[in-house]
Structures are given as structure tokens and as C-alpha cells.
MARBA-3410 file (N, C-alpha, C, O; in Angstrom, 1 decimal):
172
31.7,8.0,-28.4,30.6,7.2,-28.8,30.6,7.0,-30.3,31.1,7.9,-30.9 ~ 29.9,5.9,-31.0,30.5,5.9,-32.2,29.2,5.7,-33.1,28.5,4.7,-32.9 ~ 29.0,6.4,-34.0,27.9,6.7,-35.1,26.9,5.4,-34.9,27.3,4.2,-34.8 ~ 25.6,5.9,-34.8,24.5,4.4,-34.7,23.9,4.7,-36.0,23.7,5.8,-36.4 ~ 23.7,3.5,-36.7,22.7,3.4,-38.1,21.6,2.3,-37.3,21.8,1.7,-36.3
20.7,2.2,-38.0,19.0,1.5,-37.9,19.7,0.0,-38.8,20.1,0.0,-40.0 ~ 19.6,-1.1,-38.0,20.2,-2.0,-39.2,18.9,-2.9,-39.1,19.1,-3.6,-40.1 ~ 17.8,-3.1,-38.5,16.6,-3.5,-38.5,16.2,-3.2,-39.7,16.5,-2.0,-39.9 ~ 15.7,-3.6,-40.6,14.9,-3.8,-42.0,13.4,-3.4,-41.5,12.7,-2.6,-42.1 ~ 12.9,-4.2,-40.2,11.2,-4.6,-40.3,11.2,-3.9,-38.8,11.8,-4.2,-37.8
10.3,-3.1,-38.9,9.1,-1.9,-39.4,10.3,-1.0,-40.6,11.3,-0.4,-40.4 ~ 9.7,-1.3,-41.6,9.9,0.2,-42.5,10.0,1.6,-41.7,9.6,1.8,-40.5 ~ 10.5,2.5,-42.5,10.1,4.1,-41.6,8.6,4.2,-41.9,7.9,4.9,-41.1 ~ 8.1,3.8,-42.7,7.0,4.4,-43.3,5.8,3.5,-42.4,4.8,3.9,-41.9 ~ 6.3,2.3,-42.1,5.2,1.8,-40.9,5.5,2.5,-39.8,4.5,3.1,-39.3
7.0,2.6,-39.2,7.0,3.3,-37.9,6.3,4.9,-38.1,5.8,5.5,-37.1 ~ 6.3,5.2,-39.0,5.4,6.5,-39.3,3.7,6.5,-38.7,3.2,7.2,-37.9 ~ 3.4,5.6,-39.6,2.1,4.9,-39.2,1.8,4.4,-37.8,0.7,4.5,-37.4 ~ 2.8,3.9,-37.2,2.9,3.9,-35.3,3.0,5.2,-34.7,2.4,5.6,-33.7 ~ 3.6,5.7,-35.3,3.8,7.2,-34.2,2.2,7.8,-34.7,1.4,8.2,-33.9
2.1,7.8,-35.4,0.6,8.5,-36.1,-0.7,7.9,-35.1,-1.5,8.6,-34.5 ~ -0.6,6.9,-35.1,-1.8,6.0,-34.2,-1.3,5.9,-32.8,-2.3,5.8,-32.2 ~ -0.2,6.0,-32.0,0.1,6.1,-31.1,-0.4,7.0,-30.1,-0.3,8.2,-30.4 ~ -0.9,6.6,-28.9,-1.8,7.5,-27.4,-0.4,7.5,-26.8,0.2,8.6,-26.8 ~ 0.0,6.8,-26.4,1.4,7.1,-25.2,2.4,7.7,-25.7,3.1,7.2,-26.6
2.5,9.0,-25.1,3.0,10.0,-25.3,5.1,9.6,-25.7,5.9,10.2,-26.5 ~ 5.3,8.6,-24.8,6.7,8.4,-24.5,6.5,7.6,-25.6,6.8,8.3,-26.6 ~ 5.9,6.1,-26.2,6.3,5.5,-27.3,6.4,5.8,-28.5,7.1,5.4,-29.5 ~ 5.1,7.3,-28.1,5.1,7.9,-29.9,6.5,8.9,-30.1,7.0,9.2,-31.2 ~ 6.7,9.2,-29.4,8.6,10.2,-29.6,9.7,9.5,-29.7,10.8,10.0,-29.9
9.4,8.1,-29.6,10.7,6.8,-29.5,9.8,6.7,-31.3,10.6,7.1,-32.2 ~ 8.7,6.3,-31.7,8.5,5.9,-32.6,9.3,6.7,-33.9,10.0,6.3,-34.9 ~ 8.9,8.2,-33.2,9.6,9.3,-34.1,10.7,9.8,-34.3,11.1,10.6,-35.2 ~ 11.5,9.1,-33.2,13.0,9.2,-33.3,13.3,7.9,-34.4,14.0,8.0,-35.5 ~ 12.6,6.8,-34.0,13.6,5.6,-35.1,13.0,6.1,-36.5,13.9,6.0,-37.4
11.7,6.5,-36.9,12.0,6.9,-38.2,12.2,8.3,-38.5,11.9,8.5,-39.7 ~ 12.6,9.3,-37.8,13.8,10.2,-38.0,15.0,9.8,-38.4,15.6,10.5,-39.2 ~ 15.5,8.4,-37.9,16.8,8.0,-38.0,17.0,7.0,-39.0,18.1,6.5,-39.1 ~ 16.2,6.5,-39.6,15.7,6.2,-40.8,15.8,7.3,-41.9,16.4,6.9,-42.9 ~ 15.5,8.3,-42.0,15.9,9.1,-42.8,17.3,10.1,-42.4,18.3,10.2,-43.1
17.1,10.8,-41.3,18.7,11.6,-41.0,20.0,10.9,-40.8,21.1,11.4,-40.9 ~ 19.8,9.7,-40.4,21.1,8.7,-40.2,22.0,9.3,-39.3,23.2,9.1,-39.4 ~ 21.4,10.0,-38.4,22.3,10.5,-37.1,21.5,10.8,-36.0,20.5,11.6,-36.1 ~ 21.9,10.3,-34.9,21.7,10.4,-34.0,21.4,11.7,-33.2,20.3,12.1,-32.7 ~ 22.9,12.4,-33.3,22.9,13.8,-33.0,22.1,15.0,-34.0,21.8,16.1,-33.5
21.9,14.8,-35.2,20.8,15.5,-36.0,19.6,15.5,-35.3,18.9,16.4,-34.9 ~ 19.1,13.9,-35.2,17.3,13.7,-34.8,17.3,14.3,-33.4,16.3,14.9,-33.0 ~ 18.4,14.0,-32.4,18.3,14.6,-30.8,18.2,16.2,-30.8,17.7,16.9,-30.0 ~ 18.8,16.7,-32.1,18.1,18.0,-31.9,17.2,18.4,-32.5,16.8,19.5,-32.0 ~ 16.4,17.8,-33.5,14.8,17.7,-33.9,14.4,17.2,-33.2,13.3,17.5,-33.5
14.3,16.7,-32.5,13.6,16.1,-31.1,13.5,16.8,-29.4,12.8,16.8,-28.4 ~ 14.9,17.6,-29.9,15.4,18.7,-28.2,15.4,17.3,-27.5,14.6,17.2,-26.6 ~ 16.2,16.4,-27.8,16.9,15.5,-26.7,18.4,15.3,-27.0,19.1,15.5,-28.0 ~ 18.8,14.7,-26.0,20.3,14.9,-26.1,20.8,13.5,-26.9,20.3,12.5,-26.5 ~ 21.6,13.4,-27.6,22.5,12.8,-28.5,22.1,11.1,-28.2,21.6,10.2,-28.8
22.7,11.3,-26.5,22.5,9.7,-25.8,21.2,9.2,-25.8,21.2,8.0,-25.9 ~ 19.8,9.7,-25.7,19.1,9.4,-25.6,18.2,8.5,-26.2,17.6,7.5,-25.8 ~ 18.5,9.2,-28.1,18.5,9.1,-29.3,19.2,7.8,-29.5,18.5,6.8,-29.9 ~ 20.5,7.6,-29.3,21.1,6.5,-29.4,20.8,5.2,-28.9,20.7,4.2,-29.7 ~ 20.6,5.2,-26.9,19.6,3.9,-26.8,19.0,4.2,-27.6,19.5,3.8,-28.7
17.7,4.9,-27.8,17.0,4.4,-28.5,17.0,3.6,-29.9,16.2,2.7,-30.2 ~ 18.0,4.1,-30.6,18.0,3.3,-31.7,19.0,1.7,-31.1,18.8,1.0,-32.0 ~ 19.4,1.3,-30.5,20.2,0.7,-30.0,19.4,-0.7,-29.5,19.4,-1.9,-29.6 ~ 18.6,0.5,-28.7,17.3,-1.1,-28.4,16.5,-1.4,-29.5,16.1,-2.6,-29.6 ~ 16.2,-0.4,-30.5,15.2,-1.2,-31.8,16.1,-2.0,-31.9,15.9,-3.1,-31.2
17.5,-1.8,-32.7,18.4,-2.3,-33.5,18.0,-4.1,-32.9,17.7,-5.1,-33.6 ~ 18.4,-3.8,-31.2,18.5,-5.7,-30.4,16.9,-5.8,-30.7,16.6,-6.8,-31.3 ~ 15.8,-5.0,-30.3,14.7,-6.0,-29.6,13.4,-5.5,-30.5,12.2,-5.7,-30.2 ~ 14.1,-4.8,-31.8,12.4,-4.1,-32.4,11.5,-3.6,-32.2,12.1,-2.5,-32.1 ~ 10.6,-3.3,-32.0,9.4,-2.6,-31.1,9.4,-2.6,-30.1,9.2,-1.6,-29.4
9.5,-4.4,-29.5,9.8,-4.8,-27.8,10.7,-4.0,-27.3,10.5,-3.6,-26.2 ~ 11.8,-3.6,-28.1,12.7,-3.0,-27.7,13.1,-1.4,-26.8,13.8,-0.8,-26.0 ~ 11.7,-1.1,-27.9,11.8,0.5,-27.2,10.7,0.5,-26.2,10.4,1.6,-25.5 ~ 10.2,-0.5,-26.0,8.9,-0.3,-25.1,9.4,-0.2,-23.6,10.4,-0.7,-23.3 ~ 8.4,0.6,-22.6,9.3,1.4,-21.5,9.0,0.4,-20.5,7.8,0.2,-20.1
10.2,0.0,-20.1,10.2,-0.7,-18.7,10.1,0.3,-17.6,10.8,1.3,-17.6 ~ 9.2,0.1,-16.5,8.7,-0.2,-15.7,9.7,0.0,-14.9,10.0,-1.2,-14.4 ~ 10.7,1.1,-14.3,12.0,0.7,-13.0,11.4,-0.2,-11.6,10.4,0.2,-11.1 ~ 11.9,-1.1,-11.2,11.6,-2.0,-10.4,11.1,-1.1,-9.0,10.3,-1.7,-8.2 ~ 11.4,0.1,-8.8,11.4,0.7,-7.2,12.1,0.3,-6.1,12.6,-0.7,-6.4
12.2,0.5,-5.2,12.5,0.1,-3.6,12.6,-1.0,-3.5,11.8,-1.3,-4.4 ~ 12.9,-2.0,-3.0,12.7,-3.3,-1.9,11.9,-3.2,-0.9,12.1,-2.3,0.0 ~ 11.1,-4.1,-1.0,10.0,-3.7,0.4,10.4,-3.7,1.8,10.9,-4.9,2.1 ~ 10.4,-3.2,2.6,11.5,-3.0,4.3,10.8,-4.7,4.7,11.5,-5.2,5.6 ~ 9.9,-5.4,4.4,9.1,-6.1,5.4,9.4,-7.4,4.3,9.4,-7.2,3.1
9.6,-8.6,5.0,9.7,-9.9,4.0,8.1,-10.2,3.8,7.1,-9.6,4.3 ~ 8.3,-11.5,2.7,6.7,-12.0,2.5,6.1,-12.5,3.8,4.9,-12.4,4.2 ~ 7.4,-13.3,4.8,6.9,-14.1,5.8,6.0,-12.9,6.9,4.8,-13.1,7.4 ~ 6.7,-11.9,7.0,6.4,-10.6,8.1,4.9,-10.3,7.2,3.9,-10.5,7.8 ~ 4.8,-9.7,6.0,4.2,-9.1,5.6,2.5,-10.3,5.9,1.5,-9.7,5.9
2.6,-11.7,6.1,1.8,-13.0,6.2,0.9,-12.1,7.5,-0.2,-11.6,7.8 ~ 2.5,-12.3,8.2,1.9,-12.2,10.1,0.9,-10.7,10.1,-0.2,-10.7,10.6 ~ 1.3,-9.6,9.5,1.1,-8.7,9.2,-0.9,-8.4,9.2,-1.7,-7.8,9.9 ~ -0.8,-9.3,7.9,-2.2,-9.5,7.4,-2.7,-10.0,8.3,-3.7,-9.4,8.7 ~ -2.3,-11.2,8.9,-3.1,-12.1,9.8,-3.7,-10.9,11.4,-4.8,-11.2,11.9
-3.0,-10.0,11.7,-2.7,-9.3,12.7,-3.7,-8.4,12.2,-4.4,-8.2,13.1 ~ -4.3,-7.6,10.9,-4.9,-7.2,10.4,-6.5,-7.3,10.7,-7.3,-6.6,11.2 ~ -6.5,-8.5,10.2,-7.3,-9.6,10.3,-8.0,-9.8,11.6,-9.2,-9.8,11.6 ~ -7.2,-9.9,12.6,-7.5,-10.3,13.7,-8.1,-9.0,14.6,-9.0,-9.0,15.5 ~ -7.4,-7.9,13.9,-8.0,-6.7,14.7,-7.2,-5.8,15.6,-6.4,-6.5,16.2
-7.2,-5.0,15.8,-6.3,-4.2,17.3,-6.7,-4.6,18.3,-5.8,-4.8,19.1 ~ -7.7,-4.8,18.8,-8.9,-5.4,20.2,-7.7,-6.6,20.6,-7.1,-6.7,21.7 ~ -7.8,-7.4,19.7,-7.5,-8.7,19.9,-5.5,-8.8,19.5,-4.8,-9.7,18.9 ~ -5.1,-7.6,20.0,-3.6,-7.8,19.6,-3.3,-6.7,20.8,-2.1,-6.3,20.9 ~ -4.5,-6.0,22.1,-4.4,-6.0,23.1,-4.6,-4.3,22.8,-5.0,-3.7,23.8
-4.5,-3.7,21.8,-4.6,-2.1,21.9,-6.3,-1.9,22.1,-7.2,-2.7,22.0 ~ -6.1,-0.4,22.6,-7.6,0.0,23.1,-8.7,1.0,22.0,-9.5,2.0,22.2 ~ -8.3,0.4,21.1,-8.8,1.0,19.9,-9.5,0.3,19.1,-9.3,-0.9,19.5 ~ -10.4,0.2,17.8,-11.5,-0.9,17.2,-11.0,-1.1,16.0,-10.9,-2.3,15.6 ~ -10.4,0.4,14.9,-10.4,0.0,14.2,-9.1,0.9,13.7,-8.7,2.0,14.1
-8.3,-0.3,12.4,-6.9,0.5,11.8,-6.8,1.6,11.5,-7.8,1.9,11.0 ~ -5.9,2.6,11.3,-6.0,3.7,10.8,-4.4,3.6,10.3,-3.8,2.8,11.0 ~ -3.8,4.3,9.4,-2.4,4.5,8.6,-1.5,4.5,9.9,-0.8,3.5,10.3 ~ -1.6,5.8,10.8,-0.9,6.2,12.3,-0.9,4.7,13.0,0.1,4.1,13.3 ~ -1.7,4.5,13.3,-1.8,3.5,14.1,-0.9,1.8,13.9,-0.3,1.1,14.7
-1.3,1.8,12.5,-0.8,0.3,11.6,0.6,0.7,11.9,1.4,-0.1,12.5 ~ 0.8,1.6,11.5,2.6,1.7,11.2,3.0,1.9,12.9,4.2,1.8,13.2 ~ 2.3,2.0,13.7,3.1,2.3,15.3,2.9,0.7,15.6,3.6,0.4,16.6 ~ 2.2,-0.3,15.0,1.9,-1.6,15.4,3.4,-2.6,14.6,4.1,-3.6,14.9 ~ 3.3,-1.2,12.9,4.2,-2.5,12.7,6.0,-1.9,13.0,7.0,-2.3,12.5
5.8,-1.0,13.9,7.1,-0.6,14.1,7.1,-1.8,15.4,8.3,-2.0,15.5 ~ 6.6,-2.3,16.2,6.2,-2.6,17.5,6.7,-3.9,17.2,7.7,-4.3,17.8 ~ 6.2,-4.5,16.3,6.1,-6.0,15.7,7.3,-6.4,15.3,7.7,-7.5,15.7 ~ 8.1,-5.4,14.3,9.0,-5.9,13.3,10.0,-4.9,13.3,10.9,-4.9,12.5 ~ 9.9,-4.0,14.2,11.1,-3.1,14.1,11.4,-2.3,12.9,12.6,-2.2,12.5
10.4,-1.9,12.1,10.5,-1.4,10.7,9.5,-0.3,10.9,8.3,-0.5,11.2 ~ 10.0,1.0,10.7,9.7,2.0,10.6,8.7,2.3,9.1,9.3,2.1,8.1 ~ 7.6,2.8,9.0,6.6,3.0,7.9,5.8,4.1,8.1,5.0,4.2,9.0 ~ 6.3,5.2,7.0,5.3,6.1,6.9,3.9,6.0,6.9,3.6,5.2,6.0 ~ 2.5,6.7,7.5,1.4,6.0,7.2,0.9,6.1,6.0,-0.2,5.5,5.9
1.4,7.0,4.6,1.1,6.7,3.3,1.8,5.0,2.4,1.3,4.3,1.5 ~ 3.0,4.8,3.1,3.8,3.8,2.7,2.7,2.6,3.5,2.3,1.6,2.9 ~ 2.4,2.9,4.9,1.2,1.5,5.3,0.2,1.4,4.5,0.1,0.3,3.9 ~ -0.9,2.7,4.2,-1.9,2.7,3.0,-1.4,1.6,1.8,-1.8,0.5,1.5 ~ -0.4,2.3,1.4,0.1,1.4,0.2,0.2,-0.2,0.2,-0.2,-0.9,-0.7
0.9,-0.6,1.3,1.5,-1.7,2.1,-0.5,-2.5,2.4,-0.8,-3.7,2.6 ~ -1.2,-1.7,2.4,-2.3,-2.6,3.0,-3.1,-2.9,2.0,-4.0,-3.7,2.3 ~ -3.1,-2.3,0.7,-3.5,-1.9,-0.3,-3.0,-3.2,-1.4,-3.9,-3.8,-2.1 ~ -1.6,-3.5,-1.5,-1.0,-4.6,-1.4,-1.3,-5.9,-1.2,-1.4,-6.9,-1.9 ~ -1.5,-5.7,0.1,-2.2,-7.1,0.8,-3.7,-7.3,0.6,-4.4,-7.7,1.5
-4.2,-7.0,-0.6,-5.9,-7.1,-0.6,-6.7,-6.3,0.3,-7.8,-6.6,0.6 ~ -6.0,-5.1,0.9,-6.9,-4.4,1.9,-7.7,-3.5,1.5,-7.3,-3.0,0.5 ~ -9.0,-2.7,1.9,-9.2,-1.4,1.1,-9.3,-0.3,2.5,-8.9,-0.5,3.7 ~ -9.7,0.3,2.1,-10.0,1.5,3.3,-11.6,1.7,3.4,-12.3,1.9,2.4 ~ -12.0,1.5,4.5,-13.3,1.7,5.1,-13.5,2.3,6.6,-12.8,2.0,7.6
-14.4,3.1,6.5,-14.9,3.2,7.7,-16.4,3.2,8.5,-17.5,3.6,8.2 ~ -15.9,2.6,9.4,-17.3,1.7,9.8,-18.4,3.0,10.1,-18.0,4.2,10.1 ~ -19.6,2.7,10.2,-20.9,3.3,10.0,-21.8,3.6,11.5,-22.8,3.0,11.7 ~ -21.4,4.4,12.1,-21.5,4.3,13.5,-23.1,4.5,13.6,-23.7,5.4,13.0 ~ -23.5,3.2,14.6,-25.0,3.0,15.1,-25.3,3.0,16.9,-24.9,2.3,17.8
-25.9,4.0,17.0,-25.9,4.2,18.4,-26.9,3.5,19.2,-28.1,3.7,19.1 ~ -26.4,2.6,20.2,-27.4,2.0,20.3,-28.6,2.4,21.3,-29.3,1.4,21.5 ~ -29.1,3.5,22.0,-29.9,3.4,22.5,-30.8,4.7,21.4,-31.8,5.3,21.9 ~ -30.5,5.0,20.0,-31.0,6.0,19.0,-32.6,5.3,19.0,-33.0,4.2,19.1 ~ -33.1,6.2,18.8,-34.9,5.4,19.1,-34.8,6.4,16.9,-34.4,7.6,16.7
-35.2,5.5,15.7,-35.2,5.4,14.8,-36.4,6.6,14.7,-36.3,7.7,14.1 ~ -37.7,6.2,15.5,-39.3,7.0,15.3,-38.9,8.3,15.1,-39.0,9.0,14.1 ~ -38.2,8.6,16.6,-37.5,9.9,17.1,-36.9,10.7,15.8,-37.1,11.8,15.3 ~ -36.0,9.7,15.5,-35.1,10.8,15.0,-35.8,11.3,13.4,-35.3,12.3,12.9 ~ -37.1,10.4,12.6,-37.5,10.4,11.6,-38.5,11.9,11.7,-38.8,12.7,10.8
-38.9,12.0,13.1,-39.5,12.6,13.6,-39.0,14.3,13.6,-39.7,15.3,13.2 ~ -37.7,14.2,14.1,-37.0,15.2,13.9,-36.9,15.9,13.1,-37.0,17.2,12.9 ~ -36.5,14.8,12.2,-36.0,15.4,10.7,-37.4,16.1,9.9,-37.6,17.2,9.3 ~ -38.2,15.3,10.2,-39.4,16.0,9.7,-39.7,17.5,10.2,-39.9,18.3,9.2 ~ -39.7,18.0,11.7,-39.9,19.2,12.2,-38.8,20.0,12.1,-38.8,21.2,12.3
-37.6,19.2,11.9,-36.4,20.3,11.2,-36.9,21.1,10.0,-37.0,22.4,9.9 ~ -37.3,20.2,8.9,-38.0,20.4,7.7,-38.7,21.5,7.7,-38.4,22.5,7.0 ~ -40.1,21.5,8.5,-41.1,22.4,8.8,-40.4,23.6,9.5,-41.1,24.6,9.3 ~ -39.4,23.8,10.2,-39.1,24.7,10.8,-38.3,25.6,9.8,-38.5,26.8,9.8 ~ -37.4,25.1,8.9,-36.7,25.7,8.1,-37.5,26.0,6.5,-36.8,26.4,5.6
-38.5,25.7,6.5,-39.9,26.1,5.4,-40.2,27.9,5.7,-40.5,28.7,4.9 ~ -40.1,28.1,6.8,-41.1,28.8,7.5,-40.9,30.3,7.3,-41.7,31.1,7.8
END
């Protein structure tokens, strides 16, 4: 690997100083302080060990100022996984959502993580953990609710009633 120098002119060290100083994100302000470490030690392998990082690390980093300046060190985001289900599946999906379990023939009211994922293994032949469905529904504009169970022959008087003589009984 062959010696990196800072050939960027603009930020000074003494502004990138001023960035690492003002800096909340923990990962930009140690990139801040590596480029102007290396601004003053002119080695890579010097600042990675004032830093307790290793040689290479140091190096992108200066590597990306050098191409993209500040943009440069800023932390992308790794793309993750590919989603197992296309947009078209993930449509039907929603719509199926939407429509309900009742009305897609199961004997149940309402979704639950276990259940979504046994529907969309059923559907689409794609296997989904029910944290990965949460996510996947979550995705799709969904939230998590659960419905508010109303009984219907509950006489309202009664039960106000109750609660009242619960009250008086546990005073006592």
C-alpha cells in the first residue's frame, strides 16, 4: 500500500478541527479527527495508532476526503438484503391485508406476525420470519393494532355498578 498525503486544500485542519469539536455523530467526529491528524502527522499508519485503528482504515479515510471532501467521509448507509417478495407480490400482499383473513377464507379476524407469514408462505412460496413480516408490514404503511374487544350482551349500568362496589369492598 503506498503512503497517502491530504491533497485537498479546503477544509483547513484547523476547520476540520472545528468539525470534530461541534460534531454529535460519534463515527463522523473520528473520521473528522483522523483527516486533521493527517494533516498534521502525514501518515496514515502514525494517526491509526492515535486513533487504535488499523493502518487501512485511516487510509480510506483519507482517500475519500482526498475524491469527495466532507461528502466523502460521510457514512453510507450498506444497502442490506434484497427483499424475498417483488413490488408486484408485495401489491397483492397489501391488498390481501386489506381485505382481511375472513375474506381470504381463514377462520380468524385479525393479522398477527405467525399468521401473515403462514399466509404469505401459502401465497408466494416465500418463507418469513414473523419479525421480518412486522417489518415487511410496517413497510407497506401498516401499524400494529389491536382491536378493543366489546361484548355484546355487557349491560354498561352493571358493570359501572360493579366497579363501584369493588371500590367500597376494598375501602373496608
Amino acid at each position: 500500500m503506498k503512503a497517502i498525503q491530504i491533497t485537498r486544500a479546503s477544509p483547513t485542519a484547523d476547520e476540520l478541527w472545528d468539525l470534530y469539536r461541534d460534531e454529535k455523530d460519534g463515527r463522523m467526529k473520528e473520521r473528522y479527527h483522523a483527516i486533521a491528524l493527517m494533516h498534521e502527522l502525514k501518515s496514515a499508519p502514525k494517526v491509526a495508532k492515535v486513533l487504535g485503528r488499523v493502518r487501512n482504515t485511516v487510509w480510506e479515510w483519507a482517500t475519500a476526503f482526498n475524491e469527495g471532501g466532507i461528502d466523502g467521509l460521510r457514512y453510507a448507509k450498506p444497502p442490506g438484503a434484497r427483499s424475498r417478495l417483488t413490488d408486484e407480490e408485495k401489491e397483492l400482499l397489501k391488498a390481501d391485508v386489506i381485505a382481511g383473513p375472513r375474506a381470504l377464507g381463514y377462520d380468524f379476524s385479525n393479522w398477527d406476525g405467525k399468521s401473515l407469514s403462514h399466509h404469505i408462505k401459502r401465497s408466494f412460496d416465500v418463507e418469513l420470519g414473523v419479525r421480518a413480516v412486522q417489518k415487511l408490514l410496517k413497510s407497506l404503511g401498516f401499524t400494529r393494532q389491536k382491536p378493543d374487544v366489546a361484548y355484546a350482551k355487557a349491560d354498561p349500568e352493571a358493570q359501572v355498578q360493579f366497579k363501584l362496589d369493588l371500590k367500597k369492598r376494598s375501602m373496608k
